[in-house]
N, C-alpha and C positions, 0 to 999 in steps of 0.2 A: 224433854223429860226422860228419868229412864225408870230402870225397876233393878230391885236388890238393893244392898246393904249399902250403895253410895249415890239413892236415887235423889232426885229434890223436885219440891214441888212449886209451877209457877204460881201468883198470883197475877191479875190484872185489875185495878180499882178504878172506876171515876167517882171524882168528886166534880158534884156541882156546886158552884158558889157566884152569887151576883148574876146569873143568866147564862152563864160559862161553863161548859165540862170540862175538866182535864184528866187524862188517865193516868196513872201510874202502872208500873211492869216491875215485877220484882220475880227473880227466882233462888230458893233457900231449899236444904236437908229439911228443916223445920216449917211446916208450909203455913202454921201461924207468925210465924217472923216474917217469910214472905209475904203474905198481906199486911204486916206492918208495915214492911219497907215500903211493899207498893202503895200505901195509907199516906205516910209519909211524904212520896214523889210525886203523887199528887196533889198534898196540899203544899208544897213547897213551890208549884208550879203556878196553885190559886195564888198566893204571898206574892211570890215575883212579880204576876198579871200586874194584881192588884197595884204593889207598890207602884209599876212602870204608869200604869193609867193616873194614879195620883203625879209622879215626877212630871208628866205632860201637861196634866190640867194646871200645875204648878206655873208650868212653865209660858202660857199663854197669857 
């Protein structure tokens, strides 16, 4: 992080979903967008889990 006119601010989020954390890390100027994004990378990370454990149970 810095300070002044070109500072930004981190986020870090977990999301829990199905007994699972995952975190997301985002850093933005606008430190609402940054927890979007970090909102975002973590549930992008839930979705993937997810889908890969369905592709496996699929596949047995």
């Amino acid at each position: 992080m810095s300070s002044g006119e070109h500072a930004t601010g981190e986020a870090i989020v977990t999301v829990s979903a199905n007994g699972s954390h995952f975190k997301g890390v985002a850093e933005h100027r606008d430190v609402l967008m940054a927890v979007a994004q970090a909102f975002m990378a973590a549930s992008n990370q839930a979705v993937r889990d997810h889908q890969a454990k369905t592709v496996a149970v699929g596949a047995n």
